[in-house]
CHARMM internal coordinates of N, CA and C (Angstrom, degrees):
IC EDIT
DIST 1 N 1 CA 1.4349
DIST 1 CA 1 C 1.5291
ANGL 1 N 1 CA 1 C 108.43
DIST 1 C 2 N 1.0714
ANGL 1 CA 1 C 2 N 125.99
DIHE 1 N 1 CA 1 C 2 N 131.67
DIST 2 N 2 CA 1.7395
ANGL 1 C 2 N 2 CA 140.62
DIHE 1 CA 1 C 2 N 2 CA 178.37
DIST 2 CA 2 C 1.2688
ANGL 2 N 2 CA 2 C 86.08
DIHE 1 C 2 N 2 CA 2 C -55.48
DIST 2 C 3 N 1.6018
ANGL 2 CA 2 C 3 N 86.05
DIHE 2 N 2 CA 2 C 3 N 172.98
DIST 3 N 3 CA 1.8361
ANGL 2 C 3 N 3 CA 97.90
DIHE 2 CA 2 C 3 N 3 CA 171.28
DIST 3 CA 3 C 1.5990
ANGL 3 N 3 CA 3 C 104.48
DIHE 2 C 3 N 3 CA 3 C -86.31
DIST 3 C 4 N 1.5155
ANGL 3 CA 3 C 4 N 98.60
DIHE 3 N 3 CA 3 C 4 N -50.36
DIST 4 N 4 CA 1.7069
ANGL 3 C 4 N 4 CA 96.20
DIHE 3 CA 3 C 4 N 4 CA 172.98
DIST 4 CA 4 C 1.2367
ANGL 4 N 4 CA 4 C 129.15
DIHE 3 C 4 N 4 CA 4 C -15.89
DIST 4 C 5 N 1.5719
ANGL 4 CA 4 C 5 N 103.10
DIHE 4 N 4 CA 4 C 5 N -52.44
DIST 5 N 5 CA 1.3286
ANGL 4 C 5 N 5 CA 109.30
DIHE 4 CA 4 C 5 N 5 CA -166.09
DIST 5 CA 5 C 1.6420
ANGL 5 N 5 CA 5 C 119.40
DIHE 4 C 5 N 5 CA 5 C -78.31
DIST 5 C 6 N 1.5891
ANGL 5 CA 5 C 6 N 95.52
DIHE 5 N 5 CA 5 C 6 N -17.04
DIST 6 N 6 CA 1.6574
ANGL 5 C 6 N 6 CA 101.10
DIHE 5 CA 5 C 6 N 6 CA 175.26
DIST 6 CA 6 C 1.2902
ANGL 6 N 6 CA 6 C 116.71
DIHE 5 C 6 N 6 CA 6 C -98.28
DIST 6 C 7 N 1.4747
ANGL 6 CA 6 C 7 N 114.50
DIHE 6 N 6 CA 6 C 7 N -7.35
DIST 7 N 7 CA 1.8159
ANGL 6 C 7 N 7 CA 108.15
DIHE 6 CA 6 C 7 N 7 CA 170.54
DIST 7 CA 7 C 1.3332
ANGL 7 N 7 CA 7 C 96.07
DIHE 6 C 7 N 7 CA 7 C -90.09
DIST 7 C 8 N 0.9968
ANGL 7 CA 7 C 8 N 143.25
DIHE 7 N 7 CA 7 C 8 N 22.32
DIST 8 N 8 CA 2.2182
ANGL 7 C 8 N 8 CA 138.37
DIHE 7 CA 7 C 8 N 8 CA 149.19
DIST 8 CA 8 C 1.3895
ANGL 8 N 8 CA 8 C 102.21
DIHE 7 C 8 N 8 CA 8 C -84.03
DIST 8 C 9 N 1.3659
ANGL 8 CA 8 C 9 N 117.03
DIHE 8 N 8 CA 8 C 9 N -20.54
DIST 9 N 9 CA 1.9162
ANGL 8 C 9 N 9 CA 103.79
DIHE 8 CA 8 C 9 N 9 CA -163.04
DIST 9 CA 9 C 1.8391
ANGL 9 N 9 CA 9 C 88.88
DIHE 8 C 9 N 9 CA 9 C -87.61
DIST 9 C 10 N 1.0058
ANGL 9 CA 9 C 10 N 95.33
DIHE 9 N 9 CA 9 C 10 N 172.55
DIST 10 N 10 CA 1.7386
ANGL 9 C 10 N 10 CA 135.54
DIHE 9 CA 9 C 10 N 10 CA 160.74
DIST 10 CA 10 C 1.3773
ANGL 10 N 10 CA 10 C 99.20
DIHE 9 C 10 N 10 CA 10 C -57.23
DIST 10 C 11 N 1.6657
ANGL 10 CA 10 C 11 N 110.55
DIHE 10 N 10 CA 10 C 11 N 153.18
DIST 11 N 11 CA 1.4213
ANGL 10 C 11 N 11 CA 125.67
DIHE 10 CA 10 C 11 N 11 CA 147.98
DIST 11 CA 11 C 1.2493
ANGL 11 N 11 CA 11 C 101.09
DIHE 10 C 11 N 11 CA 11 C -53.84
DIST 11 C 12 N 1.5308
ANGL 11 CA 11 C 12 N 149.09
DIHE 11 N 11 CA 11 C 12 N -97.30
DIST 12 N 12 CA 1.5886
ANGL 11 C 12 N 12 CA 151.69
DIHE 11 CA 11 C 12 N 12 CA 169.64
DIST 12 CA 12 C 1.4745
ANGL 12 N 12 CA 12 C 106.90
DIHE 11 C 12 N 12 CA 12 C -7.89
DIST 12 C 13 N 1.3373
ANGL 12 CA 12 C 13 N 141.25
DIHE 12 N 12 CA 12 C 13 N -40.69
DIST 13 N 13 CA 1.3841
ANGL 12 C 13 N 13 CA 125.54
DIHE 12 CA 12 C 13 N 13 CA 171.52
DIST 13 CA 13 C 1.1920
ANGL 13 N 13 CA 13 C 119.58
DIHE 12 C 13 N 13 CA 13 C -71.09
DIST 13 C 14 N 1.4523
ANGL 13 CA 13 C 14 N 112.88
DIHE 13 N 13 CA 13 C 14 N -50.60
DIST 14 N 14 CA 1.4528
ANGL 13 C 14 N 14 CA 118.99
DIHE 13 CA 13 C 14 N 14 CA 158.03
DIST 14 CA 14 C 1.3086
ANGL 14 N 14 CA 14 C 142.11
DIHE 13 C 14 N 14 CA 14 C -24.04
DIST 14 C 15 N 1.0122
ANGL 14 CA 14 C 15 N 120.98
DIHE 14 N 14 CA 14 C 15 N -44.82
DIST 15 N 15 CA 1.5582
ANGL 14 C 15 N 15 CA 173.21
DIHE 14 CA 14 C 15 N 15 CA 112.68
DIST 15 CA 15 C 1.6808
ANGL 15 N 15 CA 15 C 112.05
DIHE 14 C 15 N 15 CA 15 C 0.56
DIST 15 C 16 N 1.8090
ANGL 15 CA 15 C 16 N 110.52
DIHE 15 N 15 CA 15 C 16 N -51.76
DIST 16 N 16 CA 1.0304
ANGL 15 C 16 N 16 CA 119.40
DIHE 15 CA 15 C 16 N 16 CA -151.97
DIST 16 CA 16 C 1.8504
ANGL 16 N 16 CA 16 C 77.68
DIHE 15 C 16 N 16 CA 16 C -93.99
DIST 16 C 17 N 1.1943
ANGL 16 CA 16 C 17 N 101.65
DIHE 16 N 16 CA 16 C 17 N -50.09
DIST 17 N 17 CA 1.6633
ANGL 16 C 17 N 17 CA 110.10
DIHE 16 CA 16 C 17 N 17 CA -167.83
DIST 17 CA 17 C 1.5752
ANGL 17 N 17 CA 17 C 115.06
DIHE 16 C 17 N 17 CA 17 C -61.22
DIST 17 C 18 N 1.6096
ANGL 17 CA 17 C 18 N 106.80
DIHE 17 N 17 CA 17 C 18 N -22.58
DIST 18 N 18 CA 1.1839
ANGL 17 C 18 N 18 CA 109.13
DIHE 17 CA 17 C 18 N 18 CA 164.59
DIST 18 CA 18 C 1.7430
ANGL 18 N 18 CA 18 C 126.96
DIHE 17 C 18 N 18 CA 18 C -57.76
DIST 18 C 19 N 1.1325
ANGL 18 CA 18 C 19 N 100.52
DIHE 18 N 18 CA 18 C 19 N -64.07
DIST 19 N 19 CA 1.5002
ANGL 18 C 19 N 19 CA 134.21
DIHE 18 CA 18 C 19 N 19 CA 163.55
DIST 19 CA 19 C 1.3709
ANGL 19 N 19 CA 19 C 105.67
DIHE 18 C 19 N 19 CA 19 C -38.24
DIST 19 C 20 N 1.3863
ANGL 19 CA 19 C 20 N 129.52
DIHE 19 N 19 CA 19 C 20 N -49.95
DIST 20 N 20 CA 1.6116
ANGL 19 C 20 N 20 CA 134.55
DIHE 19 CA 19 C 20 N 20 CA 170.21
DIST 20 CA 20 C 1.8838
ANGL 20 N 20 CA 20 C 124.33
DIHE 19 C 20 N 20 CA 20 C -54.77
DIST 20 C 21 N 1.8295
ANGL 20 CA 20 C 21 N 87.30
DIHE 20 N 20 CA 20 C 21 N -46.58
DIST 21 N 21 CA 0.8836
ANGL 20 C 21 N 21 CA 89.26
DIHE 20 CA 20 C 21 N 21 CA 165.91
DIST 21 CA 21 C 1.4119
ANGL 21 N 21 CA 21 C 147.82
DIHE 20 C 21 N 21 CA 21 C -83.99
DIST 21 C 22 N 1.2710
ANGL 21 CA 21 C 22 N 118.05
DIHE 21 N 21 CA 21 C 22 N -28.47
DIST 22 N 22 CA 1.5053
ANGL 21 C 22 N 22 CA 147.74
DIHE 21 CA 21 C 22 N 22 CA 127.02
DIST 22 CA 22 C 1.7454
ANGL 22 N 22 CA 22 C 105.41
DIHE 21 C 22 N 22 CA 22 C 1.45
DIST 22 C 23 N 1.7204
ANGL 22 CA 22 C 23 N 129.20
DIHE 22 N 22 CA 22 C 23 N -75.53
DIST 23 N 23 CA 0.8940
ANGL 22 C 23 N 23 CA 178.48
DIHE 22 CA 22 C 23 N 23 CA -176.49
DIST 23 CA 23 C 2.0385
ANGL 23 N 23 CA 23 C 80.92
DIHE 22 C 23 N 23 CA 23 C -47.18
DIST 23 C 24 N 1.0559
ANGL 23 CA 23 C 24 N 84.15
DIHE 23 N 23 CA 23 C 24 N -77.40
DIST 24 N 24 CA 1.8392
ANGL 23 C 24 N 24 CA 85.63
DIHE 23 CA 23 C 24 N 24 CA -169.10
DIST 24 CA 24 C 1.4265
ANGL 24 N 24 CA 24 C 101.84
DIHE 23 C 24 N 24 CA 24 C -71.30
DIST 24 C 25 N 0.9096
ANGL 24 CA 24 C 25 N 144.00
DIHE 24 N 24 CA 24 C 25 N -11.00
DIST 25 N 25 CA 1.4863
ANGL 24 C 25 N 25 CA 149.40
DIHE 24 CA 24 C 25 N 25 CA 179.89
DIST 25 CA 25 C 1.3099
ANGL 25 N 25 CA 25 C 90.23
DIHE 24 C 25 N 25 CA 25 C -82.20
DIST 25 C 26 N 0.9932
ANGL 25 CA 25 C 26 N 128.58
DIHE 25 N 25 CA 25 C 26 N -67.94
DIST 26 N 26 CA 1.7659
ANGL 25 C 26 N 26 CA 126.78
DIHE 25 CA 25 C 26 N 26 CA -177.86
DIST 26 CA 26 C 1.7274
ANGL 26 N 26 CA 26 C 105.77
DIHE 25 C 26 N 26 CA 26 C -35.57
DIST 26 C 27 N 1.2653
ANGL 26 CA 26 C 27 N 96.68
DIHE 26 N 26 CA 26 C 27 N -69.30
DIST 27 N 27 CA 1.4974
ANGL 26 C 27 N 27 CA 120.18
DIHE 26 CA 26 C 27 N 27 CA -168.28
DIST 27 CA 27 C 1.6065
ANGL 27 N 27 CA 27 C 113.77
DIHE 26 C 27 N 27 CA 27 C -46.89
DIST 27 C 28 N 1.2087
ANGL 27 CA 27 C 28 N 107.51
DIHE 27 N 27 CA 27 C 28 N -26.95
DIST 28 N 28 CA 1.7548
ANGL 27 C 28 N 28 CA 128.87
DIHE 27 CA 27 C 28 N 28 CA 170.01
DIST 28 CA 28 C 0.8982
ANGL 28 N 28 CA 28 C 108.65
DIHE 27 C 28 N 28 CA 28 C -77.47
DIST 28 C 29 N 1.3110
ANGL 28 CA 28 C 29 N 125.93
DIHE 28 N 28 CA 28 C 29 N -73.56
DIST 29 N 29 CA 2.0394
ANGL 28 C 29 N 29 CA 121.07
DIHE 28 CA 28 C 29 N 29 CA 168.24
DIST 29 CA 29 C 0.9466
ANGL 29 N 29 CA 29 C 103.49
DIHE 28 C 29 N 29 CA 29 C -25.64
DIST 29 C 30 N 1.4567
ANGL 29 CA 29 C 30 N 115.42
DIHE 29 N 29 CA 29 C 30 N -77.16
DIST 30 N 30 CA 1.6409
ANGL 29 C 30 N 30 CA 114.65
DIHE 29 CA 29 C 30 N 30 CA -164.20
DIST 30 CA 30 C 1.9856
ANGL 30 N 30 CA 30 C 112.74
DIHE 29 C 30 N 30 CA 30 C -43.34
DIST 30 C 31 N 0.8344
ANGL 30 CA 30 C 31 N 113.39
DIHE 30 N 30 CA 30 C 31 N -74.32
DIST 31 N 31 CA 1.7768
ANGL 30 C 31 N 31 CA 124.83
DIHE 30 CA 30 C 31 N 31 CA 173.51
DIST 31 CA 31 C 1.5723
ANGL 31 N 31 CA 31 C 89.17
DIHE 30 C 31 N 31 CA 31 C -31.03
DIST 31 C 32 N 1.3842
ANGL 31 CA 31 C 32 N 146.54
DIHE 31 N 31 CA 31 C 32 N -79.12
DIST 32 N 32 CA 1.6027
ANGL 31 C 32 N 32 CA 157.22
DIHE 31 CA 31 C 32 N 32 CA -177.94
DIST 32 CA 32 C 1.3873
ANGL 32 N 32 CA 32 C 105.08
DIHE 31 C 32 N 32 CA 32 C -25.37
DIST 32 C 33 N 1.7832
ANGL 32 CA 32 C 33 N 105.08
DIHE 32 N 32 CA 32 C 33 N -48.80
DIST 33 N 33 CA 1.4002
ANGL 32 C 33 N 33 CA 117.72
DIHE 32 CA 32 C 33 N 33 CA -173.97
DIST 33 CA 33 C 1.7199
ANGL 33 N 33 CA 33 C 104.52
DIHE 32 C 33 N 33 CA 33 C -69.76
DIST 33 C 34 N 1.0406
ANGL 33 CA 33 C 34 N 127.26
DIHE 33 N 33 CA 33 C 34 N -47.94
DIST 34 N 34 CA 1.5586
ANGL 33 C 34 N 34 CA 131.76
DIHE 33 CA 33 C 34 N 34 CA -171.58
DIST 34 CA 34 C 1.6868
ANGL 34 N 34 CA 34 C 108.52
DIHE 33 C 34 N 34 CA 34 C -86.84
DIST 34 C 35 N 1.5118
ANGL 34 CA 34 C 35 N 111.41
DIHE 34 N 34 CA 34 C 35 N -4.66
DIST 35 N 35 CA 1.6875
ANGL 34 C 35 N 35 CA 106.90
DIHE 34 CA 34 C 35 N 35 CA -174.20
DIST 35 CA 35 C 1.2710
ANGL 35 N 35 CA 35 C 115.54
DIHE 34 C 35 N 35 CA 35 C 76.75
DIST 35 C 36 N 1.5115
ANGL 35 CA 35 C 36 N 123.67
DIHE 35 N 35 CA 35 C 36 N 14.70
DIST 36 N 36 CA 1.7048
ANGL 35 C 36 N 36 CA 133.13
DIHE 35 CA 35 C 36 N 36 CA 177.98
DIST 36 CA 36 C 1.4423
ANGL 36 N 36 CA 36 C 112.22
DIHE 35 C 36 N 36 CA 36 C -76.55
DIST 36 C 37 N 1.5224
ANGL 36 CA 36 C 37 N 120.93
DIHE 36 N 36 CA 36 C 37 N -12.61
DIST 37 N 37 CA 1.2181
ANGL 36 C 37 N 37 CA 125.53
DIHE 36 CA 36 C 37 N 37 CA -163.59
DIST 37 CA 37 C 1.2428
ANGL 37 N 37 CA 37 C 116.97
DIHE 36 C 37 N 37 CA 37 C -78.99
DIST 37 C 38 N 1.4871
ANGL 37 CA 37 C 38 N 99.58
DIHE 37 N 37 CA 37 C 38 N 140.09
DIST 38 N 38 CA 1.9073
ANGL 37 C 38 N 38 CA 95.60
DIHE 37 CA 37 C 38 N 38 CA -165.06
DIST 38 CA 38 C 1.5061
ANGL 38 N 38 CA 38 C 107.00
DIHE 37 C 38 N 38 CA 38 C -96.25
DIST 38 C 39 N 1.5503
ANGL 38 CA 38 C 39 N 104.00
DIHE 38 N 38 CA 38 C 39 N -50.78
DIST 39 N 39 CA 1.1729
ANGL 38 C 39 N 39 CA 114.20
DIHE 38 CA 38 C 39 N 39 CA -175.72
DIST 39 CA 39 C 1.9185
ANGL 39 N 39 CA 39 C 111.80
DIHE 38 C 39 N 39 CA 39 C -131.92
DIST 39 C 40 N 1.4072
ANGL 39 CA 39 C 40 N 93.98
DIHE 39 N 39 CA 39 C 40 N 97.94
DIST 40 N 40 CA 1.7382
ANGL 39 C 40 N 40 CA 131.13
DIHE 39 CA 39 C 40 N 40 CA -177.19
DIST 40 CA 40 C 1.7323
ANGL 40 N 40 CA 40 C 105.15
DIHE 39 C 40 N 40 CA 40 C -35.86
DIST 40 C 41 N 1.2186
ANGL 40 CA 40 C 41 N 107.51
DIHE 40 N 40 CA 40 C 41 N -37.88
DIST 41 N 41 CA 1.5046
ANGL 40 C 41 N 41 CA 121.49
DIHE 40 CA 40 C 41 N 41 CA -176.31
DIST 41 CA 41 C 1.4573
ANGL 41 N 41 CA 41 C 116.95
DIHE 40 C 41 N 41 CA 41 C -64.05
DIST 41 C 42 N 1.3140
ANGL 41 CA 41 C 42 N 113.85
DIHE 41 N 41 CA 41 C 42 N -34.68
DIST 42 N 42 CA 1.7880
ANGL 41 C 42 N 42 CA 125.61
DIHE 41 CA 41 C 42 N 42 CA -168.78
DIST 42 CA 42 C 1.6348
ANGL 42 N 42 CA 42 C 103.30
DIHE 41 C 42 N 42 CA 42 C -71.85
DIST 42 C 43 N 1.1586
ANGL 42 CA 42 C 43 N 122.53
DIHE 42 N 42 CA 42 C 43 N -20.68
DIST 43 N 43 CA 1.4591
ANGL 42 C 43 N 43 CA 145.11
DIHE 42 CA 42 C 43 N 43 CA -160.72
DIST 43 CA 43 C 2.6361
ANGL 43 N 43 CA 43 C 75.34
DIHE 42 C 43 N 43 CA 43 C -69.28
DIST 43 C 44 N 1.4227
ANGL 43 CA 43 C 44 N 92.28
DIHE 43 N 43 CA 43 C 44 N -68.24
DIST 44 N 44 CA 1.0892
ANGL 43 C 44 N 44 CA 131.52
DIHE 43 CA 43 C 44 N 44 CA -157.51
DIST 44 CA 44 C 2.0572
ANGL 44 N 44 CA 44 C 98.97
DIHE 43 C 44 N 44 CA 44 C -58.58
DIST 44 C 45 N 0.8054
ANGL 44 CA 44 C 45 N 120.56
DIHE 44 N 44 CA 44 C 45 N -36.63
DIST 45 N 45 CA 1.5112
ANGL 44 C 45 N 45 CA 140.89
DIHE 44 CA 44 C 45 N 45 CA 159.14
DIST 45 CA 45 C 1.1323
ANGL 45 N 45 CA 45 C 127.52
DIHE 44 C 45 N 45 CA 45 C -66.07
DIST 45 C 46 N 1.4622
ANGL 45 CA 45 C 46 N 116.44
DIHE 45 N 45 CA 45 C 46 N -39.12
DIST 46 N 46 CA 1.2581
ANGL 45 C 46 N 46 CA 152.26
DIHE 45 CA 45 C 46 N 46 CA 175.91
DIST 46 CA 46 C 1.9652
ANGL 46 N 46 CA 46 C 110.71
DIHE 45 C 46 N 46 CA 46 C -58.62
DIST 46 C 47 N 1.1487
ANGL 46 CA 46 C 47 N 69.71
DIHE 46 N 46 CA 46 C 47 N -58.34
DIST 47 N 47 CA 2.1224
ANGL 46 C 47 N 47 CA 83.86
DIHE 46 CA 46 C 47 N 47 CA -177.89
DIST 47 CA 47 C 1.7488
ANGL 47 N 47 CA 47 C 97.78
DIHE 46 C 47 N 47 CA 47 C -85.65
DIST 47 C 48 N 0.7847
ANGL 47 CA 47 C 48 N 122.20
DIHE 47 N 47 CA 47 C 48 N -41.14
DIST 48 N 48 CA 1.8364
ANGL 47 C 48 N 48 CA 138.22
DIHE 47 CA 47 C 48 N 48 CA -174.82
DIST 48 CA 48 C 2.0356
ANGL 48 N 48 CA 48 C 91.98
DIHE 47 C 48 N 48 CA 48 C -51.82
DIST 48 C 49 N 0.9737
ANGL 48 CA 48 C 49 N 95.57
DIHE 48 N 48 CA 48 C 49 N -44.90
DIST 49 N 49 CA 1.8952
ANGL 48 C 49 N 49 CA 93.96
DIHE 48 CA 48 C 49 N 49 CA -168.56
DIST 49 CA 49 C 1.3472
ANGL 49 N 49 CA 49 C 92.42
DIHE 48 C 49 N 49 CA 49 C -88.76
DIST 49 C 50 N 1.1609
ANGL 49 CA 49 C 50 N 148.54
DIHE 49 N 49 CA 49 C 50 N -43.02
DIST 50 N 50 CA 1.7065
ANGL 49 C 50 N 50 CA 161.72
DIHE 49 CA 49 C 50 N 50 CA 178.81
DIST 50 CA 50 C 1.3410
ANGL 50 N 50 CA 50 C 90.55
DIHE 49 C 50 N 50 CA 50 C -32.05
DIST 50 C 51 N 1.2024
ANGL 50 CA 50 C 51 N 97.19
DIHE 50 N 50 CA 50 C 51 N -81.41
DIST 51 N 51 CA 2.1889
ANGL 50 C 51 N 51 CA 107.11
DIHE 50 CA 50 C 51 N 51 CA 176.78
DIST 51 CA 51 C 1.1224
ANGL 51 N 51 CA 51 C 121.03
DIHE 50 C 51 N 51 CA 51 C -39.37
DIST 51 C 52 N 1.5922
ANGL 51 CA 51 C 52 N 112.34
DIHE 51 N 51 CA 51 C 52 N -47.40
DIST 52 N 52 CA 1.7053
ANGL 51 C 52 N 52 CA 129.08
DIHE 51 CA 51 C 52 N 52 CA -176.18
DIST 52 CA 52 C 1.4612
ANGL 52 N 52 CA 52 C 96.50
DIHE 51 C 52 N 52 CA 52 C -57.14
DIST 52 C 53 N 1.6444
ANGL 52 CA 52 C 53 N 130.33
DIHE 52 N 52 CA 52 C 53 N -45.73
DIST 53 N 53 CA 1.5726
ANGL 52 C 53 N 53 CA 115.85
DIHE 52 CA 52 C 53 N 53 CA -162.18
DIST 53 CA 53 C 1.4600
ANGL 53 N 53 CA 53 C 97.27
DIHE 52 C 53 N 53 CA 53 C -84.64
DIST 53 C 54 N 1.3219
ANGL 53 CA 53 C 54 N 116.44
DIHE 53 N 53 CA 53 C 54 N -34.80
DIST 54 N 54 CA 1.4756
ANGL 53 C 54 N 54 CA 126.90
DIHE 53 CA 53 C 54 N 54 CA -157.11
DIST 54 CA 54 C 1.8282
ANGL 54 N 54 CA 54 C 89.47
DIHE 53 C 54 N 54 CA 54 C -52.61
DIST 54 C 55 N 1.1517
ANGL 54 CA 54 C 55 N 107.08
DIHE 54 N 54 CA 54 C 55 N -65.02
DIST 55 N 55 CA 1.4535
ANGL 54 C 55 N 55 CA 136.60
DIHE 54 CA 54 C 55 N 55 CA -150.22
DIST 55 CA 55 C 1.8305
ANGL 55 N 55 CA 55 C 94.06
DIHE 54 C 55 N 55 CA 55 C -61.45
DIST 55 C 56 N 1.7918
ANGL 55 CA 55 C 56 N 122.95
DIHE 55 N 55 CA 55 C 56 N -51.22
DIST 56 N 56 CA 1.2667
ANGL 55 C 56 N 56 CA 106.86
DIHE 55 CA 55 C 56 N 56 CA 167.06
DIST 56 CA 56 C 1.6929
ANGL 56 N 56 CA 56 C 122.91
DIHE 55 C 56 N 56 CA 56 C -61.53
DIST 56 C 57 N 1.3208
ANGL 56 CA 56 C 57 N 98.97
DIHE 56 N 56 CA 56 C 57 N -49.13
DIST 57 N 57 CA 1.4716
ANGL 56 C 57 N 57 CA 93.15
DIHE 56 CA 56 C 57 N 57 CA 163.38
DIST 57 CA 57 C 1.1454
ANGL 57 N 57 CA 57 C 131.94
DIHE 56 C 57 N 57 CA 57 C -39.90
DIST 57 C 58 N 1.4878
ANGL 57 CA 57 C 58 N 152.56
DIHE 57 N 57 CA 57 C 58 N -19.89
DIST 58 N 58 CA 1.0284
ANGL 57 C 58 N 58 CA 172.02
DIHE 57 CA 57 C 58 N 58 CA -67.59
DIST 58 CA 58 C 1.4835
ANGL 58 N 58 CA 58 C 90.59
DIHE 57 C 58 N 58 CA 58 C 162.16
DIST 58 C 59 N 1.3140
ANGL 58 CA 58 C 59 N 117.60
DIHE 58 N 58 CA 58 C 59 N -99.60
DIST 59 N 59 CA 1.7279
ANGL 58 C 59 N 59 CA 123.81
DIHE 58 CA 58 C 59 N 59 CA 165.74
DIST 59 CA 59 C 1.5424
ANGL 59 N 59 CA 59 C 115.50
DIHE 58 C 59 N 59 CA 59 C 1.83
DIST 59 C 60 N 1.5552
ANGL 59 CA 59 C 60 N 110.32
DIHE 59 N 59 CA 59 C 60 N -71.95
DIST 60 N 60 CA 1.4873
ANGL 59 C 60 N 60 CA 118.58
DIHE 59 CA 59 C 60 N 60 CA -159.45
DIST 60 CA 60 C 2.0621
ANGL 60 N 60 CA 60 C 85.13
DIHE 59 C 60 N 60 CA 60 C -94.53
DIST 60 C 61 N 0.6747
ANGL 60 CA 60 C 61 N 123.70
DIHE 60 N 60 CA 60 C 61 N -8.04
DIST 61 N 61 CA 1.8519
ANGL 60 C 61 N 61 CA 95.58
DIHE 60 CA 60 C 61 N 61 CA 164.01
DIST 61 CA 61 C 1.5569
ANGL 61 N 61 CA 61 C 105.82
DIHE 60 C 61 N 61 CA 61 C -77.19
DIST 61 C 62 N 1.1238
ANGL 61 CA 61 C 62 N 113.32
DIHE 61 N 61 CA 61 C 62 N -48.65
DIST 62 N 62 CA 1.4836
ANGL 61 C 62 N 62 CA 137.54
DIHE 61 CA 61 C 62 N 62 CA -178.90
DIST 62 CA 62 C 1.4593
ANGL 62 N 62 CA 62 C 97.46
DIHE 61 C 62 N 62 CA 62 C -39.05
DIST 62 C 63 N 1.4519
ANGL 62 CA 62 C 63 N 131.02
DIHE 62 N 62 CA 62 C 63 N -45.24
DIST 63 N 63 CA 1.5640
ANGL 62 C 63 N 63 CA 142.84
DIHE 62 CA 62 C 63 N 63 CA -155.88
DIST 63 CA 63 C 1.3054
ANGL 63 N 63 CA 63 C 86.50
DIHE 62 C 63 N 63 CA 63 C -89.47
DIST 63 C 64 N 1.4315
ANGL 63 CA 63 C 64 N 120.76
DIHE 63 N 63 CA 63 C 64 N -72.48
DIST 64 N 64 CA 1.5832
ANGL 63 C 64 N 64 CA 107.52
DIHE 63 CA 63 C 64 N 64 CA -162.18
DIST 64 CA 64 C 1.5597
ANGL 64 N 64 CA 64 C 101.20
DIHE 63 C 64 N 64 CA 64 C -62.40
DIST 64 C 65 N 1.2397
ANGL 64 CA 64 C 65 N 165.66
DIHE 64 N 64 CA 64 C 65 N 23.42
DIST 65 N 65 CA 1.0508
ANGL 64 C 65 N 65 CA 147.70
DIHE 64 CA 64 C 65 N 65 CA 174.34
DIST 65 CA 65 C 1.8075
ANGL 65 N 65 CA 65 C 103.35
DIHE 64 C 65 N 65 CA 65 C -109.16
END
COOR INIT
IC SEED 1 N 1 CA 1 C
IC BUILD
């Protein structure tokens, strides 16, 4: 997901997408951990968008203060 597209959501969507993503980050280790993993890179995308929400989130608290 662009950043664009995540500075239109809500703090609470943000939030939600965090939590989603979080969720699949687990779910990747785990598969990595057992050798299920198809494609090694998503692991890598995975944490890359983590930062991307973290980092707007971060931004717009920063603004309202």
């Amino acid at each position: 997901m662009k950043a664009s597209e995540l500075r239109q959501k809500t703090k609470d969507d943000l939030i939600a997408v965090l939590v989603e993503l979080s969720k699949e980050q687990f779910n990747l280790r785990m598969q990595k951990g057992t050798g299920q993993l198809a494609k090694p890179n998503e692991i890598k995308r995975v944490r890359r968008e983590i930062a991307r929400v973290k980092t707007i989130i971060n931004e717009s608290a920063s603004a309202a203060v």
